[in-house]
C-alpha positions in Angstrom: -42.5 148.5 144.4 -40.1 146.2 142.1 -40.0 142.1 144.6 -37.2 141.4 142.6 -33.8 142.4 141.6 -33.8 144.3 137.9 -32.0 142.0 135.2 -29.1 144.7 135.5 -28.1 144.4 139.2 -28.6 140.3 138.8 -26.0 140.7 135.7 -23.9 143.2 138.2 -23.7 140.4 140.7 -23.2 137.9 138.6 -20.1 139.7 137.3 -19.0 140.5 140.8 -19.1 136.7 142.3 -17.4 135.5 138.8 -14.6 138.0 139.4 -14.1 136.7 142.7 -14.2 133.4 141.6 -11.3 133.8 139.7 -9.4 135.5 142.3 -9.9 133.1 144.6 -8.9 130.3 142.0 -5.9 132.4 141.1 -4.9 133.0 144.9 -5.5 129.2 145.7 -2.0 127.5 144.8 -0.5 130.7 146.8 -2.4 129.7 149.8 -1.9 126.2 149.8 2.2 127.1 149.0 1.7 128.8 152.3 -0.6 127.3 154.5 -0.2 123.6 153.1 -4.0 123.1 152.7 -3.9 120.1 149.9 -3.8 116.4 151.9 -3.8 114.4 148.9 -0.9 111.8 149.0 1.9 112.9 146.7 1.7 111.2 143.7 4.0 108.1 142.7 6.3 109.5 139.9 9.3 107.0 140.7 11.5 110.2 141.1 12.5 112.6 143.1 10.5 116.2 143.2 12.8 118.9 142.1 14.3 120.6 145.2 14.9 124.4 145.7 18.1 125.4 143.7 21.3 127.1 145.3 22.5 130.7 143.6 25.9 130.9 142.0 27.1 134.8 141.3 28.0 133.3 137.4 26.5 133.7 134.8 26.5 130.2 134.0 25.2 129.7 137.6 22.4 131.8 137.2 21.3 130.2 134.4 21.1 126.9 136.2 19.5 129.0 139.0 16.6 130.2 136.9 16.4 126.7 134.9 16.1 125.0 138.8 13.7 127.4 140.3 11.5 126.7 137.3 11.7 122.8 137.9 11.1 123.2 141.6 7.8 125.4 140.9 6.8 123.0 138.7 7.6 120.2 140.9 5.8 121.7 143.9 3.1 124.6 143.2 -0.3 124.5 144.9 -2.7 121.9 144.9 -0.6 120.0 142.6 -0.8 116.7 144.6 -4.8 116.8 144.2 -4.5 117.5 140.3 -2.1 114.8 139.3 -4.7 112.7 141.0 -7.9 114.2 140.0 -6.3 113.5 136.2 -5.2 110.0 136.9 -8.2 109.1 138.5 -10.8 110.1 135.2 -8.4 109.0 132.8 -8.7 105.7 133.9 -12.4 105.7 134.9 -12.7 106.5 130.9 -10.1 105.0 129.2 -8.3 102.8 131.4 -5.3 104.9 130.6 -2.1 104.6 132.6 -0.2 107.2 131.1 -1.9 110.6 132.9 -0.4 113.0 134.7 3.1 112.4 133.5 2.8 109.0 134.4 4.9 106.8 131.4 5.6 104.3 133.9 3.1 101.7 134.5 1.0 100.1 131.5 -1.6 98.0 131.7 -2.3 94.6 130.8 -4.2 91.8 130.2 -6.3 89.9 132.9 -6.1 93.2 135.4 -2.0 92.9 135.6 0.1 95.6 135.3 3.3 96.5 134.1 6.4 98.5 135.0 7.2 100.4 131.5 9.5 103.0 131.2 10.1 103.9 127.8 13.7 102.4 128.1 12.0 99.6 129.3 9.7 98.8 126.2 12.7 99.6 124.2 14.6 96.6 125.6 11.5 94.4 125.2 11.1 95.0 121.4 14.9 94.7 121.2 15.3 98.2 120.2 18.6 99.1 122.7 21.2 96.0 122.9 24.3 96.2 124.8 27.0 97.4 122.9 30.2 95.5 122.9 31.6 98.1 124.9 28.9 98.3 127.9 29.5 94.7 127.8 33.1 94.2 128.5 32.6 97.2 130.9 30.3 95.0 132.9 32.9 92.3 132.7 35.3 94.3 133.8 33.3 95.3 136.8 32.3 91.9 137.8 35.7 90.4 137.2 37.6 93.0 138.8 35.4 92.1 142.0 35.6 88.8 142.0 39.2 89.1 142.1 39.7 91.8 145.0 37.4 89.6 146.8 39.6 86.2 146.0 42.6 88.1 147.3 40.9 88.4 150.7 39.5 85.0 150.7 36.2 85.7 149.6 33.7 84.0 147.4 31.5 85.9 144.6 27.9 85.2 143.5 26.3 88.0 141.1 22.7 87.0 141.2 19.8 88.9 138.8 16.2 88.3 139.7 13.7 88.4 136.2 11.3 91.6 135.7 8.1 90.3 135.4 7.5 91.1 132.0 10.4 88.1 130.9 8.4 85.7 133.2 4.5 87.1 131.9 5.0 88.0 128.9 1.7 86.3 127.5 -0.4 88.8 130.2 1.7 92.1 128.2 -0.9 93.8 125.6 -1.0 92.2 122.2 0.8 95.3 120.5 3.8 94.9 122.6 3.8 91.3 122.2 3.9 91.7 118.5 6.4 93.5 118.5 8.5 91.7 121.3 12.2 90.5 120.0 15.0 88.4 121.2 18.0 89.1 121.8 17.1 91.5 124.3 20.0 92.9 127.1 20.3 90.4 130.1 20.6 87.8 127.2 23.3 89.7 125.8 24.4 89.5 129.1 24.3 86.0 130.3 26.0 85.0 126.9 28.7 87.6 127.4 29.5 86.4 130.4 29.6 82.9 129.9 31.9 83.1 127.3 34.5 85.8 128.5 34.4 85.3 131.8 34.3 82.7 135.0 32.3 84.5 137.4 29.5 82.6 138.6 26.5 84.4 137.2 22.8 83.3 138.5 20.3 84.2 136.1 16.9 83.4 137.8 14.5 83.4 134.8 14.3 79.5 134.4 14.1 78.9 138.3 10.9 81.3 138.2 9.2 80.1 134.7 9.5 76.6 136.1 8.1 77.4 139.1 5.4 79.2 137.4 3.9 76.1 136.2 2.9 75.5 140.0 1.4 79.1 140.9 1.7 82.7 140.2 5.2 83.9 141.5 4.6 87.3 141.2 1.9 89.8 142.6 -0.2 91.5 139.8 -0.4 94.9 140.5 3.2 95.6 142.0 6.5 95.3 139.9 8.1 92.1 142.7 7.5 89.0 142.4 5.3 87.8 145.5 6.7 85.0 148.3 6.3 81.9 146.4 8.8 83.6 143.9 10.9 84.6 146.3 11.2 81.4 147.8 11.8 79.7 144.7 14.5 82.0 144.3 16.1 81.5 147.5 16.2 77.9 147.0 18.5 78.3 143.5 20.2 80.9 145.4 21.0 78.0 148.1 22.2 75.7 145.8 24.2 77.9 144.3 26.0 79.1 147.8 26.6 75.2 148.8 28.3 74.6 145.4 31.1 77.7 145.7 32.1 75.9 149.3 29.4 77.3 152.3 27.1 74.4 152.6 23.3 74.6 154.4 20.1 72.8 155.0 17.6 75.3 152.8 14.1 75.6 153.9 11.9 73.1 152.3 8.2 74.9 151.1 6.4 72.0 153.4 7.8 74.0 156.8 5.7 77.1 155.8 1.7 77.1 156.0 0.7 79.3 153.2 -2.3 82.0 153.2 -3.4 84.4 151.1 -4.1 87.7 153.0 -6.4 90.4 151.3 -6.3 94.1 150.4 -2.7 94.9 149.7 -2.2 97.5 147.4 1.1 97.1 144.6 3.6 99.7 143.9 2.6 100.2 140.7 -1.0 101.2 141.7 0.5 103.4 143.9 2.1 105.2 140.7 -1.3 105.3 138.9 -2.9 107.4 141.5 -5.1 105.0 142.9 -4.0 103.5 146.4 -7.4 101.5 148.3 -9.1 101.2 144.7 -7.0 98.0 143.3 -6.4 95.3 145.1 -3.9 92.6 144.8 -6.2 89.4 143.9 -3.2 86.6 145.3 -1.5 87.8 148.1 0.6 84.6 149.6 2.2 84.9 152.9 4.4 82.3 154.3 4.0 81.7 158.1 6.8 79.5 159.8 5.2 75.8 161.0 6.8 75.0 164.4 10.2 73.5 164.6 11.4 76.1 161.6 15.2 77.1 162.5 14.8 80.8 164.8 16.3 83.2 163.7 17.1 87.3 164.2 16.7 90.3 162.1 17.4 93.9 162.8 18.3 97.4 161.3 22.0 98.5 162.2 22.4 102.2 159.8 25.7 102.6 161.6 27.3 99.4 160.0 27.9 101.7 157.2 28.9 105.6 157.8 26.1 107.7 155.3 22.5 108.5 155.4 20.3 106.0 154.5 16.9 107.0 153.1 14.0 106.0 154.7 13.7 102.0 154.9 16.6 101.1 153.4 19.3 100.8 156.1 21.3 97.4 156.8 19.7 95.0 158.0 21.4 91.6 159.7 20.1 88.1 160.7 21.7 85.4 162.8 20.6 82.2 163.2 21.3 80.2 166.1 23.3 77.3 165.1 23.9 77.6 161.6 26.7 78.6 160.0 28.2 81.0 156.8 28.4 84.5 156.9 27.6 86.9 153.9 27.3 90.2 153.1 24.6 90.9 150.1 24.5 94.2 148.3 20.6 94.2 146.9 17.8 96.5 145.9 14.2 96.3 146.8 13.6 92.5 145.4 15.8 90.9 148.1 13.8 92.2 151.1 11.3 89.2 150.1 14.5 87.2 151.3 15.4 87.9 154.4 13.6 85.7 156.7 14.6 82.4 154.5 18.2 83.5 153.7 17.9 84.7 157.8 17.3 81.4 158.9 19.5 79.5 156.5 23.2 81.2 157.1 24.7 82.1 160.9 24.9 86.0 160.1 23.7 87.9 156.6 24.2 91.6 156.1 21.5 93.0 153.9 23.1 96.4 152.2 20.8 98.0 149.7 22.6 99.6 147.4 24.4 98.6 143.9 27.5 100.1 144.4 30.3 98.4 147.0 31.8 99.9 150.5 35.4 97.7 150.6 36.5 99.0 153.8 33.2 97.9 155.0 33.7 94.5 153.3 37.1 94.2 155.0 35.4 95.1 158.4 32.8 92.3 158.1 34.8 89.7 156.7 32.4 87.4 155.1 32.8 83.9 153.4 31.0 85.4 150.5 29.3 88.6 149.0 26.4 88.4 146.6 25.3 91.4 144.1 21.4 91.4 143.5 20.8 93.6 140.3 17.2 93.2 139.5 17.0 93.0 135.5 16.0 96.5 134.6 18.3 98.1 137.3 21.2 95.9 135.8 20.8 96.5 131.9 20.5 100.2 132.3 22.9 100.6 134.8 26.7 102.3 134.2 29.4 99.5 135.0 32.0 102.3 135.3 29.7 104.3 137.7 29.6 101.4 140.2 33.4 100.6 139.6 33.7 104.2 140.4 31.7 104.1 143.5 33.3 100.8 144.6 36.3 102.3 145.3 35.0 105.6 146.5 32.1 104.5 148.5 31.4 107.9 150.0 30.8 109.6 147.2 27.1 111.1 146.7 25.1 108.8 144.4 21.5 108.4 142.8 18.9 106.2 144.4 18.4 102.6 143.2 
């Protein structure tokens, strides 16, 4: 009598359970299409997934058809989520690489910081893609024509453009990037432009935030904004700047906040590597108001503005008891680190974050002034014409920002 299985049926079986393996592999994505069994966080890929395509009876429209539903299986087959991770995650346990799954986005520096780098990006920094005459009278054509519809009305103009942090760190970029860095690059071309052809008061903050530098680190490492210090440093020049086109305050002085530095936030751009709760932020300063700081009020109104605001993004408005000046400022994501000190500075600010202009909605307000925030690498990539364009037909669709 034979105890154990003959080497034949032990191959048999073995060939058996790897067949059903690789069903089971093959059949996995289809489940998980299907019964959504993958709880990995969707990867950061600073885009948009690919959505399902609609069918046009052409034959150009099927073509696009086909071309779509190819991008939105790529985009969104199973276990895809867990993959992109599982790749980011051991190619930067072994390499320290930042540029997995797809990911051309972030690189990394010295001294643990970390960069925002799309390849447009570390084109401008090695000087690779100047303006071109024409992109440059386009934007001052845009800003001008502006800063004249809003004179007709009464209305001042500020155009304001916070630094990337790259033009503020450059000496924490890697070594082959900083050999390679070169000046001109495009907001200089910028600036210059504009200060020659044109009047509009342009506030570059690049020397308000290298000065205050000197004092402590004004921007987080591991997240593409700069952190509150910055932010207030920037208010400040943005205050001065407000009082000398005609609406004059009291800013905020440093002294009426008590600073901390609170632990374990994660930056965006560790959210794009894959790796959310593994890198923390090592300075994390937040501002608390001292007692006797000027009150103010802050809430989200999405129906100042008729369209549908993707999530966290609607209007926001703050009044402050007391004080007076009332603006409207069209931002992106760098001016929410503003709202409480511009909030308690000016009597009522309207926080719309978009690039593009709503006039009718300008005219409804009726403010004393209207700042444009373009952070740098929005600005210098940007389409002047597109935003002209969308000025004047606000309820047109348009990209995110």
């Amino acid at each position: 009598m034979t105890l154990f299985p003959s080497r034949e049926i032990l191959r048999r079986r073995a060939d058996i359970g790897l067949i059903a393996v690789f069903f089971a592999l093959l059949w996995l994505p289809t489940a998980d299409t299907f019964l959504h069994i993958d709880r990995a966080p969707a990867p950061h890929e600073n885009r948009l997934p690919a959505q399902f395509p609609k069918y046009q009876p052409t034959l150009e429209g099927t073509g696009k058809f086909l071309a779509g539903t190819e991008a939105f299986f790529n985009d969104s087959f199973g276990f895809r989520r867990q993959l992109v991770r599982w790749e980011q995650n051991w190619h930067w346990k072994l390499f320290h690489d930042t540029q997995s799954g797809g990911n051309t986005t972030v690189l990394a520096g010295k001294d643990d910081w970390l960069f925002f780098s799309e390849p447009r990006t570390v084109n401008n920094i090695i000087g690779a893609m100047p303006l071109t005459p024409t992109e440059l009278e386009g934007w001052r054509t845009l800003l001008t024509g502006r800063r004249d519809w809003l004179r007709d009305r009464g209305i001042r103009y500020l155009f304001v453009v916070p630094p990337d942090k790259q033009s503020i760190y450059p000496e924490h970029m890697p070594d082959w990037l900083l050999a390679r860095r070169w000046h001109p690059q495009r907001l200089d071309q910028f600036v210059d432009y504009m200060r020659k052809h044109s009047d509009v008061p342009v506030l570059d903050l690049r020397e308000t935030l290298l000065e205050a530098k000197k004092h402590a680190e004004v921007f987080f490492h591991t997240d593409t904004h700069w952190n509150t210090r910055g932010a207030f440093a920037a208010y400040r020049r943005i205050a001065q700047e407000v009082s000398a086109l005609g609406i004059p305050s009291t800013p905020l002085v440093q002294d009426a906040f008590e600073e901390i530095l609170a632990a374990g936030r994660t930056g965006d751009l560790v959210g794009m590597l894959g790796r959310e709760g593994q890198i923390k932020e090592r300075v994390n300063p937040v501002f608390n108001a001292k007692p006797g700081v000027p009150p103010y009020e802050l809430h989200t109104d999405a129906n100042l503005i008729r369209k549908k605001w993707p999530p966290n993004t609607e209007p926001r408005v703050t009044k402050a008891p007391g004080a007076k000046g009332k603006i409207v400022m069209f931002h992106d994501s760098y001016t929410q680190y503003l709202f409480e000190f511009l909030g308690r500075t000016y009597g009522r600010v309207v926080f719309v974050w978009q690039p593009h202009w709503d006039k009718p909605f300008i005219e409804q307000e009726k403010p004393e002034l209207v700042i444009d925030e373009i952070l740098e690498r929005l600005l210098i990539f940007q389409d002047p014409e597109y935003l002209r364009t969308h000025d004047d037909q606000p309820d047109a669709p348009v990209s995110g920002n």
